[in-house]
ZAMARGU-4260 file (C-alpha; in steps of 0.2 Angstrom, whole numbers, plus 5000, padded with zeros to 4 digits):
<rodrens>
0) 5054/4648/4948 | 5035/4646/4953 | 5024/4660/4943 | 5019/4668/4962 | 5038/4673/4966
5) 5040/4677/4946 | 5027/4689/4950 | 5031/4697/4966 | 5052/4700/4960 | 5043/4710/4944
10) 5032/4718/4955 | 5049/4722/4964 | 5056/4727/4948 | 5045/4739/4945 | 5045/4746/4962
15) 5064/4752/4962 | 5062/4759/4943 | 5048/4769/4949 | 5058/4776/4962 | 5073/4777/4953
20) 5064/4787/4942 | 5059/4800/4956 | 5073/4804/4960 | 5079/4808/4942 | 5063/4821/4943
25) 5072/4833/4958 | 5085/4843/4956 | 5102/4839/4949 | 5114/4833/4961 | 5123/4821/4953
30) 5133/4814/4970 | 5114/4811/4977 | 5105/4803/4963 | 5120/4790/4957 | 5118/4784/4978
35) 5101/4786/4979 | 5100/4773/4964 | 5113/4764/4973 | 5103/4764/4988 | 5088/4758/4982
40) 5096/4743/4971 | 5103/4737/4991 | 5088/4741/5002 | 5075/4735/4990 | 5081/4722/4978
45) 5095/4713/4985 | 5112/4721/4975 | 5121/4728/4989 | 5138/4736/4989 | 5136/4745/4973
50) 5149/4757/4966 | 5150/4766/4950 | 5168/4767/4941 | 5173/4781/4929 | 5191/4781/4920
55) 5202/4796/4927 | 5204/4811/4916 | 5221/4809/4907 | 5225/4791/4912 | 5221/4772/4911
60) 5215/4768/4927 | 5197/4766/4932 | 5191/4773/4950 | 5176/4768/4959 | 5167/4789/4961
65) 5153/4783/4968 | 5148/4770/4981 | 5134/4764/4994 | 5138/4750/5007 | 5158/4751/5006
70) 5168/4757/5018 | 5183/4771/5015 | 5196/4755/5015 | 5186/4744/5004 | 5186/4758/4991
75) 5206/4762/4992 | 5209/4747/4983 | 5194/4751/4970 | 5206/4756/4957 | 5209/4746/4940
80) 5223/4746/4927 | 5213/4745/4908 | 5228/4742/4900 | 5230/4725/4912 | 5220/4712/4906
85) 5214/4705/4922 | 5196/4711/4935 | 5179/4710/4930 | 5176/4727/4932 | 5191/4733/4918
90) 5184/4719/4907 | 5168/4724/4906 | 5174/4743/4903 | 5186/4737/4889 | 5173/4727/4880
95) 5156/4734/4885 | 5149/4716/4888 | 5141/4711/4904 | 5151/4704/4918 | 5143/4691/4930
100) 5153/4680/4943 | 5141/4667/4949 | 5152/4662/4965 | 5167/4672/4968 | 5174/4662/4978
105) 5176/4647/4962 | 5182/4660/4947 | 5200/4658/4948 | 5200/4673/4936 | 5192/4685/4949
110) 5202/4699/4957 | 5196/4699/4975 | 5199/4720/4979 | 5183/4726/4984 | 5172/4713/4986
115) 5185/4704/4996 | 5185/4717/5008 | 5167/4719/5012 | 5162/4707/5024 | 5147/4696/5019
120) 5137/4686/5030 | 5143/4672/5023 | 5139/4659/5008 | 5139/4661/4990 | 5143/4678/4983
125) 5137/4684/4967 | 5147/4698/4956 | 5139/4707/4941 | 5144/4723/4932 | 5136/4731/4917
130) 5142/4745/4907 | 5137/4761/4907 | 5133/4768/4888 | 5136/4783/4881 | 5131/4780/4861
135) 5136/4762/4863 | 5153/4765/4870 | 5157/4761/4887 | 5158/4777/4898 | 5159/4768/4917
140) 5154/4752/4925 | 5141/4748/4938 | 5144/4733/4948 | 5135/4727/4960 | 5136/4712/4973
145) 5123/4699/4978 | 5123/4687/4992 | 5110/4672/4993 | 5094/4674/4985 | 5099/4658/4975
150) 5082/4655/4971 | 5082/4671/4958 | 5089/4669/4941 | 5100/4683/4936 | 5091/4687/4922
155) 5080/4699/4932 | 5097/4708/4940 | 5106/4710/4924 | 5086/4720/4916 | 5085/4729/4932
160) 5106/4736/4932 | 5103/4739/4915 | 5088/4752/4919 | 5099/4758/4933 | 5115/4761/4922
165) 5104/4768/4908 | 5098/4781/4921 | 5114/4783/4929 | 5121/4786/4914 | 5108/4802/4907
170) 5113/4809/4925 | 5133/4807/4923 | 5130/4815/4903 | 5119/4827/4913 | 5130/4833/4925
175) 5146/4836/4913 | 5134/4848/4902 | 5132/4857/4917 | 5150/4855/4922 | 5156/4862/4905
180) 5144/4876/4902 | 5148/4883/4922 | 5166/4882/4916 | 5164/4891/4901 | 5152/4903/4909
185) 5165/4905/4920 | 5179/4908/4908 | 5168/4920/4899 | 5164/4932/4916 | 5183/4930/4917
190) 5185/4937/4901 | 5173/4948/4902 | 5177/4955/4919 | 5196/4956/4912 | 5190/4967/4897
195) 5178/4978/4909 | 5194/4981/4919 | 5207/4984/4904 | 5194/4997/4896 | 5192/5006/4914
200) 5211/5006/4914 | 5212/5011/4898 | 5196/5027/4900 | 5208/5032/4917 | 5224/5033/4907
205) 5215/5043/4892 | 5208/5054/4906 | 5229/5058/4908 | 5234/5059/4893 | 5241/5042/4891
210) 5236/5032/4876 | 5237/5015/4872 | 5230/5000/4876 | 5242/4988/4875 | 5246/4973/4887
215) 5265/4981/4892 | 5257/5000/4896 | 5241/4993/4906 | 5253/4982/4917 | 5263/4998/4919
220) 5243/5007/4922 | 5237/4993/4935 | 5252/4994/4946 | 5250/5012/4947 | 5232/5013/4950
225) 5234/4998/4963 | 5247/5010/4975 | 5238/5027/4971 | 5228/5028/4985 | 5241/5023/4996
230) 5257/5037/5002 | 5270/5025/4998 | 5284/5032/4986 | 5284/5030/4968 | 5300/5027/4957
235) 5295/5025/4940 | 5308/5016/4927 | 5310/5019/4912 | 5318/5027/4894 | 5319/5046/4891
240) 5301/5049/4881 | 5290/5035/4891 | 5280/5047/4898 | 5285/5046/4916 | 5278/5063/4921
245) 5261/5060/4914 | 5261/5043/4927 | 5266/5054/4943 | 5252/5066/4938 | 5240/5051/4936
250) 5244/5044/4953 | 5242/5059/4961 | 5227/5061/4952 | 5220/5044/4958 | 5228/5048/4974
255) 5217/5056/4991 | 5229/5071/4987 | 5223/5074/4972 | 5213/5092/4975 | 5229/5098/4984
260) 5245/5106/4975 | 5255/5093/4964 | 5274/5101/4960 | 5285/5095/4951 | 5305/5097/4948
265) 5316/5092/4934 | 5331/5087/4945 | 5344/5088/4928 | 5337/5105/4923 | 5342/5114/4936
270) 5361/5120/4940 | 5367/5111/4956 | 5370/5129/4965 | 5353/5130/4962 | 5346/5116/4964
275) 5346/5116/4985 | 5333/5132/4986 | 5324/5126/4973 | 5319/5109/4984 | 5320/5119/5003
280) 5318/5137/5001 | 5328/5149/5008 | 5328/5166/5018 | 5332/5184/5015 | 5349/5186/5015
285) 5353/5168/5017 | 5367/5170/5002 | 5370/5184/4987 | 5359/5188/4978 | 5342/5182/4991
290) 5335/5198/4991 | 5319/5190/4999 | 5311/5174/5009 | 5308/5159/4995 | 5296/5145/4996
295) 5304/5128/4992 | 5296/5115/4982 | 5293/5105/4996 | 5287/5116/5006 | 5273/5119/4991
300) 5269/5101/4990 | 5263/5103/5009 | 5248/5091/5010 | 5249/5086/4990 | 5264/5077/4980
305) 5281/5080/4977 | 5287/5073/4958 | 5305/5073/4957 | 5312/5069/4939 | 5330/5063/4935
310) 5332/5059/4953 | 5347/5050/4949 | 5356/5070/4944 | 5354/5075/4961 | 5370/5078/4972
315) 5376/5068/4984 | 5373/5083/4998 | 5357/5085/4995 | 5354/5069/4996 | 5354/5067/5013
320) 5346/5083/5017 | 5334/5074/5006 | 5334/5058/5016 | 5332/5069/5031 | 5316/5078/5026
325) 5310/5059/5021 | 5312/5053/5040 | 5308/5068/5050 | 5295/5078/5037 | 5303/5092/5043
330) 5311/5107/5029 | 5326/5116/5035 | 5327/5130/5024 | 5344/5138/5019 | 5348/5152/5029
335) 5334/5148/5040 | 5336/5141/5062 | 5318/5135/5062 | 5313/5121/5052 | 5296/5120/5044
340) 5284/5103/5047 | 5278/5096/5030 | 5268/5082/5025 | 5270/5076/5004 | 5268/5061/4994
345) 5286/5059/4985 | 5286/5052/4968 | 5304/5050/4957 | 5308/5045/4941 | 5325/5039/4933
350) 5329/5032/4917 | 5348/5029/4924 | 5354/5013/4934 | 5351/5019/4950 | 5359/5001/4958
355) 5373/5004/4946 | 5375/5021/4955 | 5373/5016/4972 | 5389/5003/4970 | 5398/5016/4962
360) 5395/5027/4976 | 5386/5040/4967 | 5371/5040/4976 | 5365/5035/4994 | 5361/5018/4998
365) 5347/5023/5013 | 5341/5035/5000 | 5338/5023/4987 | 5329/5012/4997 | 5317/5025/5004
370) 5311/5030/4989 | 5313/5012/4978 | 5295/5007/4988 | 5285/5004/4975 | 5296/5002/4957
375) 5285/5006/4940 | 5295/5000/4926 | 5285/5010/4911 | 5289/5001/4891 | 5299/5008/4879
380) 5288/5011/4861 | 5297/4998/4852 | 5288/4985/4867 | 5271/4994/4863 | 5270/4994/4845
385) 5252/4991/4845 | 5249/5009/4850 | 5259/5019/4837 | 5244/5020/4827 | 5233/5027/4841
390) 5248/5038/4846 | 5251/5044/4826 | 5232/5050/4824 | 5232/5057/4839 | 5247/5071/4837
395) 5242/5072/4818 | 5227/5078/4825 | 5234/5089/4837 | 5246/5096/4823 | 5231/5099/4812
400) 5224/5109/4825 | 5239/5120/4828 | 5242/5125/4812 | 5225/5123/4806 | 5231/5110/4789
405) 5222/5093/4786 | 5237/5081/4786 | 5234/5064/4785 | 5244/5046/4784 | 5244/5033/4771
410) 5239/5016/4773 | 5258/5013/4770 | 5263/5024/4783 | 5259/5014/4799 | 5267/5000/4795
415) 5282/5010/4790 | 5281/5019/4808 | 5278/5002/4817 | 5293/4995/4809 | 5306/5006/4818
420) 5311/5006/4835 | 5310/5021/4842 | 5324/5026/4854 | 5317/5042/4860 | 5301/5034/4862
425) 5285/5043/4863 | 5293/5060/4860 | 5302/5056/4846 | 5288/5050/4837 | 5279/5067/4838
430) 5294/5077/4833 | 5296/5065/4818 | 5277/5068/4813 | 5279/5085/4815 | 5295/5087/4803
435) 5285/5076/4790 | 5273/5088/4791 | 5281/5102/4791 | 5290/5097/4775 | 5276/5090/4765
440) 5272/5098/4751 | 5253/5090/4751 | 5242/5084/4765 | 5243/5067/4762 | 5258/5060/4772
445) 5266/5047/4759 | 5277/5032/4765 | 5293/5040/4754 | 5290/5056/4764 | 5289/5047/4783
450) 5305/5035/4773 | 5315/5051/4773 | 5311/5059/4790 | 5313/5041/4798 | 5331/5041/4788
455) 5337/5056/4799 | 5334/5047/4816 | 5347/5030/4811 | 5359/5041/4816 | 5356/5040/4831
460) 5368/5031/4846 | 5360/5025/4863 | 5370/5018/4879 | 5373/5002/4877 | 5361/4990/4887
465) 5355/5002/4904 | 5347/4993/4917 | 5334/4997/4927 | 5332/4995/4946 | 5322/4980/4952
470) 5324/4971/4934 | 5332/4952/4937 | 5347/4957/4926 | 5352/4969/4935 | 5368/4968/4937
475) 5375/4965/4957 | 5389/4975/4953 | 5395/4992/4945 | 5394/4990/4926 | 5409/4992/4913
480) 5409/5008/4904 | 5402/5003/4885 | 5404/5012/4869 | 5389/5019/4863 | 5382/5006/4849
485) 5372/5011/4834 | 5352/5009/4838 | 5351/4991/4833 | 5336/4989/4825 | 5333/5008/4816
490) 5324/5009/4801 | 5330/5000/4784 | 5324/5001/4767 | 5315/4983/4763 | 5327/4977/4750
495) 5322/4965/4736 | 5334/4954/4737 | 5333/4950/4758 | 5318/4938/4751 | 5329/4921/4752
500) 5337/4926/4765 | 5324/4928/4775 | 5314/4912/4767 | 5330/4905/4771 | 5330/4908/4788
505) 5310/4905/4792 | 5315/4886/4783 | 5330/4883/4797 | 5319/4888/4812 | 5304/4880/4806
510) 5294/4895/4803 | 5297/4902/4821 | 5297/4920/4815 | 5302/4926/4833 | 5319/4915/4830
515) 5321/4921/4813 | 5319/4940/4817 | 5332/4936/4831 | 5343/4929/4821 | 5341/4943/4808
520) 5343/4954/4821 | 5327/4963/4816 | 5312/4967/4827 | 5298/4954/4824 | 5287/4970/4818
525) 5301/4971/4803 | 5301/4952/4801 | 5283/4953/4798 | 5282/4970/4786 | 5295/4962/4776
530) 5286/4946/4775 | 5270/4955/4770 | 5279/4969/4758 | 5290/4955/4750 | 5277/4942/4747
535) 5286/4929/4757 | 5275/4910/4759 | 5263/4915/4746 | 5256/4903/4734
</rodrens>
């Protein structure tokens, strides 16, 4: 090649680095930059259709991702198989070489996808592709095609793609920094976000006298914070001791109702003779013994909200006039020819099967559904374990202030406490704090004295599996009566000798201690205090 046309492609040369290398000086915008050098390679040197290909994430396929020249069909079939030994392109991204195709047109050994596809002028057609490096490991391929110019030794096109594939390359590594630190920032505001929320869940329950801060409670938290502000009813699930009382009062706290009157009603407590003044009032003289005009219930919860508990006790009579007060807001009270206009916020609680009642008749159906709006399913201790210490210290403390002592628990003593299951729940806790107390003869709460307060409670027999309404296994219909069955996973003395059994058993599930504790039938909170008091695994 004469020295003058030597000259003027190096002059060329230099040109395109020198802008390549402007645009590597603007902001990052990796789409822009890769076909700006792309671009400039076409317009001013002569290597048109260029296309860098990356491998897919999670396959062995290559994908042109970025392209200038090339149409939207021509890049549909830019796709390459690296596990097939065949194309330019995969070879040059399986070996790292450099690829160059003098004539496409006499390389048997050429797959025609792309450049087939984009229509040429005509004449010999050059191919080359050059790796793109990533600490001397291929991490895409630039290819690039020239047409003509057979005057030019390729050489100069090889130095020139390497330059550009070096640059292209910083921009890609680049680019998935940025990628990766915005996901991680992103995961981390998640996070953060999800902690700000937990604890602002956790300060609102504190502020009602729910503690805990465990992921079952704060599910049971969020969905009633979500629906406080609304007047939709309420019916919280859930065992006897959960605390179902303390939710209503938080929703109505949280509620627009809050500063007006919030009344409750124990629908079990009372005698059903009873029970229908109690709720609507009644007039002087209305029956024996109404010596005078009374104000029912709902009458008092005009403008505020209206708790009933134990719904599920309530007679069938009084469900409708119930039902009816829920339609029309009106209160007929008994004895009374004028009805009374009323405007409350109905919350209910049940720990009963309140389906299984509705198929055995025992409670109304249109009822059932006007109150089962929003269902609130509150855990059982045994399925918030995390927050028996919390809830320990705190009656301690409250028992320290009553009777002015300075009790305290062993270090034994929680773990003794989180290994039973508690089927009354929160209140059972207290009252078993309180006894070990009560009978200590020294401040210091020891794990023998919790042992023998705890020893008491086996006793004691629970229905055998209740549903709750809205739970998926919840039977469609009426349930067979059951036998009452022993608590099943009351408190044990740890035994020496349940070490091979339970090595045993952690061996034949592969150390799945959920399995293990399953098959046990144990709680995995016992599994674990027996693994820990007994040694098991250790070296």
């Amino acid at each position: 090649m004469p020295e003058r046309i030597a000259q003027q492609m190096m002059k060329r040369e230099l040109v395109v680095i020198l802008e390549m290398a402007k645009l590597l000086e603007k902001p990052l915008d990796a789409p822009r930059t890769i076909q700006g050098i792309l671009r400039l390679l076409s317009q001013l040197y002569g290597l048109n259709c260029g296309r860098v290909s990356l491998p897919e994430a999670n396959s062995d396929t290559l994908q042109v991702k970025y392209s200038y020249g090339l149409s939207v069909e021509d890049l549909k079939a830019g796709r390459f198989n690296l596990n097939v030994n065949q194309g330019v392109t995969g070879y040059v991204m399986r070996t790292g070489s450099i690829g160059l195709v003098p004539d496409v047109d006499n390389e048997p050994l050429f797959v025609r996808r792309i450049t087939e596809l984009a229509h040429h002028s005509g004449g010999r057609m050059a191919f080359i592709s050059v790796p793109i490096l990533e600490s001397g490991t291929p991490i895409g391929v630039l290819s690039v095609q020239r047409e003509g110019l057979h005057e030019r030794p390729f050489d100069g096109d090889i130095s020139l793609l390497r330059v550009a594939a070096a640059m292209i390359g910083q921009v890609l590594r680049i680019h998935q920094f940025v990628v990766e630190q915005t996901e991680h920032l992103v995961k981390e505001n998640q996070n953060l976000r999800h902690s700000i929320a937990i604890e602002g869940m956790v300060k609102q329950s504190l502020a009602h006298g729910i503690l805990g801060s465990s992921p079952a409670l704060m599910d049971a938290v969020r969905s009633t914070i979500q629906v406080a502000h609304s007047d939709a009813p309420v019916m919280l699930l859930g065992e006897s001791g959960t605390g179902k009382e303390k939710f209503a009062r938080m929703i109505h706290q949280q509620s627009d109702r809050r500063e007006k009157p919030f009344i409750c009603i124990n629908c079990a407590a009372i005698p059903a003779d009873l029970l229908e003044s109690e709720l609507f009032g009644h007039t002087k003289g209305a029956f024996t013994g109404a010596a005078q005009n009374k104000q029912g219930k709902i009458v008092q919860a005009d403008g505020g909200t209206l708790f009933l508990d134990e719904i599920g006790d309530m007679p069938l009579s009084l469900q409708a006039k119930l039902l009816r007060v829920l339609q029309e807001k009106k209160v007929d009270p008994i004895g009374s020819n004028e009805s009374v206009s009323v405007d409350f916020r109905v919350i209910t609680a049940t720990h009963v099967n309140l389906q299984a009642q509705v198929n055995q008749a025992a409670f109304r159906l249109d009822l059932f559904y006007r109150l089962h709006v929003v269902p609130v399913h509150l855990p059982p201790l045994r399925e918030r374990q995390e927050d028996i210490k919390q809830l320990a210290l705190h009656f301690l403390n409250e028992l320290n202030h009553h009777y002015e002592r300075n009790w305290s628990l062993c270090p034994e003593a929680f773990g003794i406490l989180e290994n039973f299951d508690w089927p009354g729940n929160i209140r059972q806790l207290q009252n078993v704090l309180e006894r070990a107390a009560l009978t200590s003869e020294q401040e210091l709460l020891s794990g023998e004295k919790l042992r023998q307060a705890l020893a008491s409670e086996s006793a004691i027999t629970i229905p055998g599996n209740r549903h709750m309404p809205g739970s998926t296994n919840a039977p469609a219909e009426a349930p067979v009566a059951e036998e009452p069955r022993q608590y099943g996973r009351s408190y044990n003395w740890v035994q020496q000798d349940e070490a091979e059994q339970i090595s045993a058993m952690l061996s034949q599930t592969n150390n799945n201690q959920s399995e293990a504790a399953r098959r046990l039938n144990i709680s995995l909170r016992q599994l674990r205090y027996r693994v820990d008091k007994l040694g098991i695994g250790r070296n």
